[in-house]
N, C-alpha and C positions, 0 to 999 in steps of 0.2 A: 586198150585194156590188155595187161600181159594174158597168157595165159600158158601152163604148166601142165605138160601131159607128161602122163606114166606109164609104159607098158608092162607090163607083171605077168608071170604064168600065176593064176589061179588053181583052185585045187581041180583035179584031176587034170594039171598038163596043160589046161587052156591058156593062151595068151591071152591076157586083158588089156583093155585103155580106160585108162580115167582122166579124165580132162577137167582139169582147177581152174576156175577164173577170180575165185574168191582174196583179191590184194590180203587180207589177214593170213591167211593160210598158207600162199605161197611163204610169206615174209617167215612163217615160220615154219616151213618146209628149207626155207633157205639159212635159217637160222641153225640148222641141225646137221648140213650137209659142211663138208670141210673148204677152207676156203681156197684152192684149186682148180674142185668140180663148182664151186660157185662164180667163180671164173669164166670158166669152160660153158657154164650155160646159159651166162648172160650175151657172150657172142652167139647164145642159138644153135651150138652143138649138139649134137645126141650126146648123151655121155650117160654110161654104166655106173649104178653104186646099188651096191650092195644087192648085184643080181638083178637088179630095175634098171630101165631103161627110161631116164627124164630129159625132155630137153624142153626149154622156154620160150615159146614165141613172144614176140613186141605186142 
């Protein structure tokens, strides 16, 4: 099961993690991102957009 992590500063400066395993959601988190960084993340890279930090495990 893939699964999709995000790191994010939350408010007040904090870094966050949120970890998707939900197949619908990724599909359309990957649906939304350019197809480059969707490239980029299916090899399992880290990769930056839009100030987050997502990369996809298998």
């Amino acid at each position: 099961m893939p699964l999709l992590i995000r790191k994010y500063k939350g408010n007040g400066g904090v870094m966050q993690e949120e970890r998707i395993d939900d197949p619908d959601r990724i599909d359309r988190y990957m649906r939304l991102f350019e197809e480059k960084d969707v490239k980029k993340l299916n090899t399992g890279v880290k990769t930056v957009i839009e100030k987050d930090e997502w990369q996809l495990l298998p």
